[in-house]
MARVEX-738954 format. One line per field, with one value per residue (C-alpha): z, y, x; residue in three letters. Coordinates in pm, 1 decimal. Layout:
N
pz	(Z:...)
py	(Y:...)
px	(X:...)
type	(ala:...)
//
This chain:
321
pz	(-1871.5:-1834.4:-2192.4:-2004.2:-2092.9:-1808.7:-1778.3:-1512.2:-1401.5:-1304.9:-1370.4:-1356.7:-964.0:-721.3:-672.5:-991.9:-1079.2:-849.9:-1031.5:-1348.3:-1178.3:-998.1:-1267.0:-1528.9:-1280.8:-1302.3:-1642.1:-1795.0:-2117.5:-2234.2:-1983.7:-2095.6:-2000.1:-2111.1:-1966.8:-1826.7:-2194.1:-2390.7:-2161.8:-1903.4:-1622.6:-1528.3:-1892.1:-1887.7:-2291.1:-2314.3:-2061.6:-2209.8:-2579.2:-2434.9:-2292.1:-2587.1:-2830.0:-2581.9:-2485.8:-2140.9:-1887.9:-1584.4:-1458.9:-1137.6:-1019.0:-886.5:-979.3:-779.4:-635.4:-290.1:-69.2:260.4:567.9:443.2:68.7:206.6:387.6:125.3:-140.7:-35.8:-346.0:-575.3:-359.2:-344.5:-743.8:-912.3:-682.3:-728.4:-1142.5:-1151.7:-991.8:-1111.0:-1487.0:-1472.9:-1284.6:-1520.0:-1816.1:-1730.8:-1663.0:-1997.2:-2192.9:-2033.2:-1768.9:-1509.9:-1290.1:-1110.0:-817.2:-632.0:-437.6:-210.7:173.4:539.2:611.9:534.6:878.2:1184.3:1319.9:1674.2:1532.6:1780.1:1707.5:1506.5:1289.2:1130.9:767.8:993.4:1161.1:789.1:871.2:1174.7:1309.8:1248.8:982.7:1031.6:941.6:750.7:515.0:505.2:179.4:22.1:271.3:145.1:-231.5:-162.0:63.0:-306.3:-482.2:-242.8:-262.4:-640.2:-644.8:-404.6:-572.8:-963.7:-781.4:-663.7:-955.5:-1266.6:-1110.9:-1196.4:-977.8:-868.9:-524.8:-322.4:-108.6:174.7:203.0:511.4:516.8:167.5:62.7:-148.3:-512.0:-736.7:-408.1:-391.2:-229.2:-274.4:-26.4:94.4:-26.2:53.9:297.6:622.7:478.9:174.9:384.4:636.7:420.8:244.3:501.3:735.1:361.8:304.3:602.3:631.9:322.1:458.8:788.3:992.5:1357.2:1435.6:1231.2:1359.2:1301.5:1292.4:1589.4:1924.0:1755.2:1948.9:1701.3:1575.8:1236.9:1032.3:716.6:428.7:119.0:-197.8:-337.1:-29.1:-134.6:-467.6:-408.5:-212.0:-505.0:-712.1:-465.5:-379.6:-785.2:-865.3:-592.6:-667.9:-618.1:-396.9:-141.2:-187.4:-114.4:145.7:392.1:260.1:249.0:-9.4:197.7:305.3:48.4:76.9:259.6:443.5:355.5:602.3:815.9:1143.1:1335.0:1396.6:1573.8:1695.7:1455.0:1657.7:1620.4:1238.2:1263.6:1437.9:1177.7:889.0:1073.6:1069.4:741.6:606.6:808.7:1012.3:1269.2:1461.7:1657.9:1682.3:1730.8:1720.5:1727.2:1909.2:1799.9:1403.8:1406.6:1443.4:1247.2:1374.2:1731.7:1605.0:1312.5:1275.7:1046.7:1170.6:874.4:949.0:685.8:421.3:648.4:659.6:292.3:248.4:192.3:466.0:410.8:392.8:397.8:729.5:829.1:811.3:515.5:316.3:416.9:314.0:-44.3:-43.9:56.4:-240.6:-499.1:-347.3:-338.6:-709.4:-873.6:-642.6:-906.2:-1041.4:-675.4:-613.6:-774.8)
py	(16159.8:16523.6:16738.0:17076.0:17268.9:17396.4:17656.8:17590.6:17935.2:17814.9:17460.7:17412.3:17515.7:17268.7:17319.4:17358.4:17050.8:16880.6:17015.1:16853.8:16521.2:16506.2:16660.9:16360.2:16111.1:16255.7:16212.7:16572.6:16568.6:16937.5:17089.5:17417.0:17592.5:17853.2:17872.2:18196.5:18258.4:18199.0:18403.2:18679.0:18686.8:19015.3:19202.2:19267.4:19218.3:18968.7:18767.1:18944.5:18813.9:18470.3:18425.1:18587.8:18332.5:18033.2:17862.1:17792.5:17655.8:17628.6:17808.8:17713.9:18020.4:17866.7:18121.4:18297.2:18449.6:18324.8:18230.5:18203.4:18442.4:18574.5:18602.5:18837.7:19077.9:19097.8:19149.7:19306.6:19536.0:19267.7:19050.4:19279.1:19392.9:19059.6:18886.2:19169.4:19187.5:18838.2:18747.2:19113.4:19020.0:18615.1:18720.1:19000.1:18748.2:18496.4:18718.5:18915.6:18597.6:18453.3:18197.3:18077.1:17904.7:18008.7:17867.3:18130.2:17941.8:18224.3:18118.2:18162.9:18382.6:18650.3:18586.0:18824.6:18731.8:18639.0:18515.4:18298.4:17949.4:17748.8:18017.3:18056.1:18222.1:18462.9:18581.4:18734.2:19140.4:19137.9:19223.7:19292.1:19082.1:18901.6:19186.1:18960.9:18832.5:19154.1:19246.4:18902.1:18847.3:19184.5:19074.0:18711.8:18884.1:19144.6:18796.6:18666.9:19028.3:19051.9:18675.1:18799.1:19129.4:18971.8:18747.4:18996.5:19241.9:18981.0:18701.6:18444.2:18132.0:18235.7:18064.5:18060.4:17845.3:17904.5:17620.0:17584.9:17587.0:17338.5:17098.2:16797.8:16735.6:17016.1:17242.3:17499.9:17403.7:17736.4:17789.1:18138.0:18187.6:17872.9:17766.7:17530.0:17202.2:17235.4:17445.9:17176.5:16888.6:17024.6:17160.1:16810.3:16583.7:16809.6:16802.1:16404.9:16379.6:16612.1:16423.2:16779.1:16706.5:16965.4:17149.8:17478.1:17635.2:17978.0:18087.1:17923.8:17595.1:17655.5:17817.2:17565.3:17481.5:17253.0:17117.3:16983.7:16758.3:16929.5:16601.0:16668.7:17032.0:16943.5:16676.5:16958.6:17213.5:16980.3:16914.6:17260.1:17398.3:17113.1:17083.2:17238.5:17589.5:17558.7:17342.0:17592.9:17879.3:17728.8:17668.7:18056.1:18404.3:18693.4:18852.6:18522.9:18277.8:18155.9:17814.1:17691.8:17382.4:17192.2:16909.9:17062.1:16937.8:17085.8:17025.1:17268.9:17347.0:17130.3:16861.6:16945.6:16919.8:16600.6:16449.7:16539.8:16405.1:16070.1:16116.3:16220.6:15982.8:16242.9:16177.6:16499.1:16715.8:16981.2:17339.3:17632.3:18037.4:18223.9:18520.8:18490.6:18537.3:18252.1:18470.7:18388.6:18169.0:17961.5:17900.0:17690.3:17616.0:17550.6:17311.3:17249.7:17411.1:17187.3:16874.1:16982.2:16974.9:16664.8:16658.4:16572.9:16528.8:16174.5:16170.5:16213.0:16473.5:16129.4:15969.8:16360.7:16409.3:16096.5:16168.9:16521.6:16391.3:16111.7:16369.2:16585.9:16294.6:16217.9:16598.8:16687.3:16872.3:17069.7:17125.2:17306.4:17635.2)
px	(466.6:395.7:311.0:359.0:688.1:885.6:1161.0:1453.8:1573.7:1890.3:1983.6:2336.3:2347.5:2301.1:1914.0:1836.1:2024.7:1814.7:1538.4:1649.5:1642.4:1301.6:1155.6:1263.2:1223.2:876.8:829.1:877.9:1007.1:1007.5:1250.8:1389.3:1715.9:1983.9:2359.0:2458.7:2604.0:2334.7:2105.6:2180.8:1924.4:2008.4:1938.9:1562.6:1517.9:1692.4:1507.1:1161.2:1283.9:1307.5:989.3:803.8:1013.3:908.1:601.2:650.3:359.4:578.2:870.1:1103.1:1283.0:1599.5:1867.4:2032.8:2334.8:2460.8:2702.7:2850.9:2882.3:3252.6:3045.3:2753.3:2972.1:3232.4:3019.3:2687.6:2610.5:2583.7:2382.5:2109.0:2114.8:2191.6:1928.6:1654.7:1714.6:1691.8:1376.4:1218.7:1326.8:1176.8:882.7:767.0:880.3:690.9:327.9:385.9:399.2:126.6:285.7:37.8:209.0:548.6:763.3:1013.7:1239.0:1422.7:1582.1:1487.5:1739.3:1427.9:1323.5:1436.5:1747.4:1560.5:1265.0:1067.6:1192.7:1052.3:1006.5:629.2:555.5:393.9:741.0:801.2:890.6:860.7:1179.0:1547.6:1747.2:2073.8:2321.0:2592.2:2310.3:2045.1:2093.8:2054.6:1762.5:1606.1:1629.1:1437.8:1156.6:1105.8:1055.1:790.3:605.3:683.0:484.6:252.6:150.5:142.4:-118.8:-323.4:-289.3:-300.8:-458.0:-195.4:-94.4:330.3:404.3:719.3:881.3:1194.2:1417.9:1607.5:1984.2:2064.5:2350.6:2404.8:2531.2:2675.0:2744.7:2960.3:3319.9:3495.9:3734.5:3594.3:3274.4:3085.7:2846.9:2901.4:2826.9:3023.8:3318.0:3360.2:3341.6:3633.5:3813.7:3822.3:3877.0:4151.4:4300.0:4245.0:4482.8:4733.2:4727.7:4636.0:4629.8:4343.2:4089.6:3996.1:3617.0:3442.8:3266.2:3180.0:3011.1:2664.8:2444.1:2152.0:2167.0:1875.8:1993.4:1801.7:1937.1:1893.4:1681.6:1455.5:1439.7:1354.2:1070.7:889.2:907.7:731.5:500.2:415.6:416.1:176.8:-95.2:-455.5:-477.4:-787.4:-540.5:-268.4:-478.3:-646.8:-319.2:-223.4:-292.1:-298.0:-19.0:131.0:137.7:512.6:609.3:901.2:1048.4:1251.5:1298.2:1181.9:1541.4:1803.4:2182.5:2471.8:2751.9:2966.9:2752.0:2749.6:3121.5:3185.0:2956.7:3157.9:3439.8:3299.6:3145.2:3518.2:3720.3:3894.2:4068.8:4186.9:4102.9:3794.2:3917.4:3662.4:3704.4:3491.1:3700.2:3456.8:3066.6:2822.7:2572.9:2199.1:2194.7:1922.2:1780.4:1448.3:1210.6:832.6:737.9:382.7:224.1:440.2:312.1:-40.2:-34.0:138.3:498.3:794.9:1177.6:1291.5:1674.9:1882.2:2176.7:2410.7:2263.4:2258.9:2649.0:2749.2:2612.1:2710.3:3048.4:3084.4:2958.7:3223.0:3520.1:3380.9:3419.4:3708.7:3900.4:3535.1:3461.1:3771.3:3602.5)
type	(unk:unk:unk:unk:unk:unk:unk:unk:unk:unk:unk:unk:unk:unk:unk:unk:unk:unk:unk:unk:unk:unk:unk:unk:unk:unk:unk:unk:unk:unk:unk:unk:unk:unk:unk:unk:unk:unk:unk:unk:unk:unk:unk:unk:unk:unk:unk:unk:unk:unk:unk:unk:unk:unk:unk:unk:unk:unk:unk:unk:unk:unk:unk:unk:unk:unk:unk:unk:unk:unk:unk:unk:unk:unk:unk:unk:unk:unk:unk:unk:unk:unk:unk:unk:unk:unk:unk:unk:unk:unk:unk:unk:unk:unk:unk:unk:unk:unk:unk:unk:unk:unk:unk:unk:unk:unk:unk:unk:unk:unk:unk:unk:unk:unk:unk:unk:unk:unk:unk:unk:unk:unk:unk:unk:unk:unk:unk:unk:unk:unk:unk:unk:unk:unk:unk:unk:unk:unk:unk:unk:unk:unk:unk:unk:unk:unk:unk:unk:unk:unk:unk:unk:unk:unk:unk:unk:unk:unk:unk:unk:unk:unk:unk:unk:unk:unk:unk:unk:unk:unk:unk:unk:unk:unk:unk:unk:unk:unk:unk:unk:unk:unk:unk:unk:unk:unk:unk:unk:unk:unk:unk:unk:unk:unk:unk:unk:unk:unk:unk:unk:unk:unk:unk:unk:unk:unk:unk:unk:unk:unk:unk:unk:unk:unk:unk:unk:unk:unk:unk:unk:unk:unk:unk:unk:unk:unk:unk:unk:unk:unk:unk:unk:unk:unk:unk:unk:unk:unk:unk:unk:unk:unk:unk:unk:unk:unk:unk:unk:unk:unk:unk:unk:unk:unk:unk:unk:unk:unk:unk:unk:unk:unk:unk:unk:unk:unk:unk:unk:unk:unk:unk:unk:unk:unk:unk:unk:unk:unk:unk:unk:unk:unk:unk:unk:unk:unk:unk:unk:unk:unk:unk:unk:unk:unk:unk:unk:unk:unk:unk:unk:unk:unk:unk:unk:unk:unk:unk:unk:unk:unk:unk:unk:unk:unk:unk:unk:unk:unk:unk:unk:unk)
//
């Protein structure tokens, strides 16, 4: 049983509900966390009040705003702002009131849109971002320098990780604005119950996706936040101190698709248009480093979907947001 308290930036989304889990099935007792109500992560006092009222040891930086493809282009502005007050405001929180230790947990859509694949920490700036996603992707490459920089300048211990493409429990299923996983297993459950004869998909289907359960996602960040910082600094750099965490496979959205369908029960047919963007062609993660320092995922695409899709049957009606 662990004494230390820890603050849960975050906790009612689906990684930071994850979070919550590992972290009790680890033992922590003295978790702390706010609702959106009872503290706004994008006023700078009032997140500056909260840490000076608390005694927090650790702090896992899992809020954010996100979304989809259709979510980053329609709404690009607040993207960038909400995502760069909220990591600026916890970050600078956490050092004035003495915090130590700090995990950022940002995406690897901060990679260059034709990074070699697998992609390597090292591919970080240099080259051109995905359009659709740039300003999001701008936003979670300020947290890793804003980690980066109170490191150098403060000497404190903040460390980031960048998860690979995410689903599971507590996901979002909103009809526009969600990602694949969720989008698809709603779109072929729905149209299972209607009895739809085809289900039609954005883009060609051949772009390379790799997928990681958010469980998976979450034993990593508590295996990065609590390893020695002589091993941590010893598989990074000053200037490149963030780590992707992934499965190191991948599969084609059509694959994706046709295992939802057996996932869901579907029985129609696969329709795709080529007409909407597939975004980035391939996207990779070269998950190495994580392995070198001893963590690899341990659930499957098939086993992941089939809990993401129970969760999913089991909240239908809270899903539907």
């Amino acid at each position: 049983m662990s004494k230390e308290t820890v603050f849960v930036a975050g906790d009612r989304g689906m990684v930071g509900s994850a979070l919550m889990r590992a972290l009790k099935q680890q033992g922590y007792t003295n978790i702390v966390t706010r609702t959106r109500e009872e503290l706004d992560l994008l006023d700078q006092r009032q997140v500056s009040a909260f840490f000076a009222e608390q005694q927090i040891d650790q702090v896992y930086l899992a809020a954010a705003k996100v979304g989809g493809i259709h979510a980053n282009n329609e709404y690009p502005a607040q993207f960038i702002y909400e995502n760069l007050m909220i990591e600026a405001n916890i970050i600078q929180g956490a050092y004035a009131s003495g915090v130590k230790k700090l995990l950022f947990l940002g995406s690897s859509c901060i990679y260059p849109k034709f990074a070699e694949q697998p992609i390597e920490e090292r591919a970080l700036l240099t080259g051109v971002l995905e359009p659709t996603n740039e300003p999001y992707a701008i936003a979670k490459i300020a947290g890793i320098k804003l980690c980066e920089s109170y490191n150098r300048q403060y000497g404190v211990d903040y460390r980031s990780v960048m998860p690979t493409n995410l689903y599971g429990p507590h996901d979002n299923y909103h009809p526009q604005n969600s990602h694949v996983i969720p989008a698809l297993i709603r779109r072929f459950h729905e149209a299972k119950v209607r009895g739809d004869q085809e289900v039609v998909i954005w883009g060609s289907g051949t772009p390379m996706r790799e997928f990681l359960h958010v469980d998976d996602m979450a034993a990593a960040c508590l295996h990065v936040m609590n390893m020695e910082s002589q091993v941590y600094q010893q598989h990074t750099q000053p200037t490149l101190s963030h780590i992707n965490v992934g499965t190191g496979v991948d599969c084609t959205i059509r694959e994706l698709a046709e295992t939802i369908c057996r996932v869901t029960g579907y029985q129609g047919r696969l329709g795709f248009d080529a007409s909407k963007p597939d975004g980035t062609p391939r996207k990779l993660l070269d998950v190495s480093r994580l392995k070198n320092l001893g963590w690899q995922a341990s659930i499957s695409l098939e086993d992941g979907l089939v809990d993401a899709y129970q969760w999913f049957v089991d909240h239908e009606s809270s899903a539907r947001r």
